[in-house]
C-alpha positions in Angstrom: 8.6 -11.9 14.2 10.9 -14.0 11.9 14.3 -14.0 13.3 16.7 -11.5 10.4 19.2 -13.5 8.6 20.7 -12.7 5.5 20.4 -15.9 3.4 16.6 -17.3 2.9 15.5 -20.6 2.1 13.9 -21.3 -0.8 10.6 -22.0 1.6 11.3 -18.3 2.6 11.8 -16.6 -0.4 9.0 -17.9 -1.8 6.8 -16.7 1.2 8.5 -13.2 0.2 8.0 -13.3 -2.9 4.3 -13.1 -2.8 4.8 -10.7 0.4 1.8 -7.7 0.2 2.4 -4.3 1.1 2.3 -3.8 5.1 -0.3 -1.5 4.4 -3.4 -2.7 6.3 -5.7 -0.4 4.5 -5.9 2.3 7.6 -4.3 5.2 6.0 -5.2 8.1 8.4 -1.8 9.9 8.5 -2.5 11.7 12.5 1.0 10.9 14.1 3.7 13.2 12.8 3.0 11.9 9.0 2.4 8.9 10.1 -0.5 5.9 9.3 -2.5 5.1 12.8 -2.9 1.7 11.0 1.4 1.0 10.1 3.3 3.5 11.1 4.3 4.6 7.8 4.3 8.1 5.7 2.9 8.2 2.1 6.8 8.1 0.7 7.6 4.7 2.6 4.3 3.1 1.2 4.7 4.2 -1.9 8.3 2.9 -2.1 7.5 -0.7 -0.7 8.9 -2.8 -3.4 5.9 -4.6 -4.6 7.9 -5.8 -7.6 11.0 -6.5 -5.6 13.1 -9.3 -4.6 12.0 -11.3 -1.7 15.4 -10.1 0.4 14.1 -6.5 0.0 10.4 -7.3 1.1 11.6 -8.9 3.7 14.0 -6.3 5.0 11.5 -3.6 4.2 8.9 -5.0 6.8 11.6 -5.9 9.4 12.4 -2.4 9.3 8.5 -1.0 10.0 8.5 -3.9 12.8 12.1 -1.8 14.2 10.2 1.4 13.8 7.0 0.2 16.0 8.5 -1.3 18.7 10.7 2.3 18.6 8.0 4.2 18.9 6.6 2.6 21.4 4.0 0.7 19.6 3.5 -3.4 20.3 3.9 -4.9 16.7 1.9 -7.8 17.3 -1.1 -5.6 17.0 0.2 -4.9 13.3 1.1 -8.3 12.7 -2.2 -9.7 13.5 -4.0 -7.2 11.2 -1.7 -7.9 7.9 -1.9 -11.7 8.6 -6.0 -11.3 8.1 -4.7 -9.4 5.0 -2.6 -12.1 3.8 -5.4 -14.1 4.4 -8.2 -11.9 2.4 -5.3 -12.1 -1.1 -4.6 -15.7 -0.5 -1.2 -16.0 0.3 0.6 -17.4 3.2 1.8 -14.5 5.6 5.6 -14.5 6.0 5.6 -13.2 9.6 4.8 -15.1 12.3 2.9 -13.0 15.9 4.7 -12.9 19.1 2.5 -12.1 21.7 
C-alpha cells in the first residue's frame, strides 16, 4: 500500500479527494461486528468521511489496511476488490496492491 506520509502531493490529494468508501459492497457483519468483505462495523462505515479532506480519507483507509493485516487478514485481497470498485465509479484508485 501507499507508503504514510503526512504531507501529499497535489497528484495525491487529488487521488484522495475523489477516494470512495472502502466499503466493497459485502456487508455481512459475521466476525465480532465485523464486514467479511472490509473488516469494518456499521459505526466505522458510517463515519468514513465521504465529504472529507483528502488527508482524512487517506488516513481513514490506512487505518482499515493496520486493522487487516492485525487481524490476520492479507490486505491485498481487499485492495484488489476496491480497486475494481474504483474502477466501476470511474475514478483512479489511490492504493496501489502489494502482493
Amino acid at each position: 500500500m501507499n507508503a504514510k506520509s503526512t504531507e501529499l502531493s497535489s497528484e495525491e490529494t487529488d487521488l484522495w479527494a475523489r477516494a470512495p468508501s472502502p466499503c466493497i459492497d459485502v456487508c455481512k457483519y459475521k466476525r465480532r461486528g465485523r464486514c467479511i468483505g472490509c473488516s469494518m462495523t456499521k459505526l466505522e462505515k458510517q463515519a468514513f468521511p465521504e465529504n472529507g479532506g483528502p488527508q482524512q480519507k487517506k488516513a481513514f483507509i490506512e487505518t482499515l489496511i493496520a486493522n487487516l493485516e492485525e487481524i490476520g487478514r492479507n490486505p491485498a485481497f481487499w485492495a484488489y476488490t476496491y480497486r475494481h470498485k474504483c474502477e466501476r465509479e470511474g475514478v483512479p484508485c489511490p492504493i496501489t496492491i502489494e502482493k
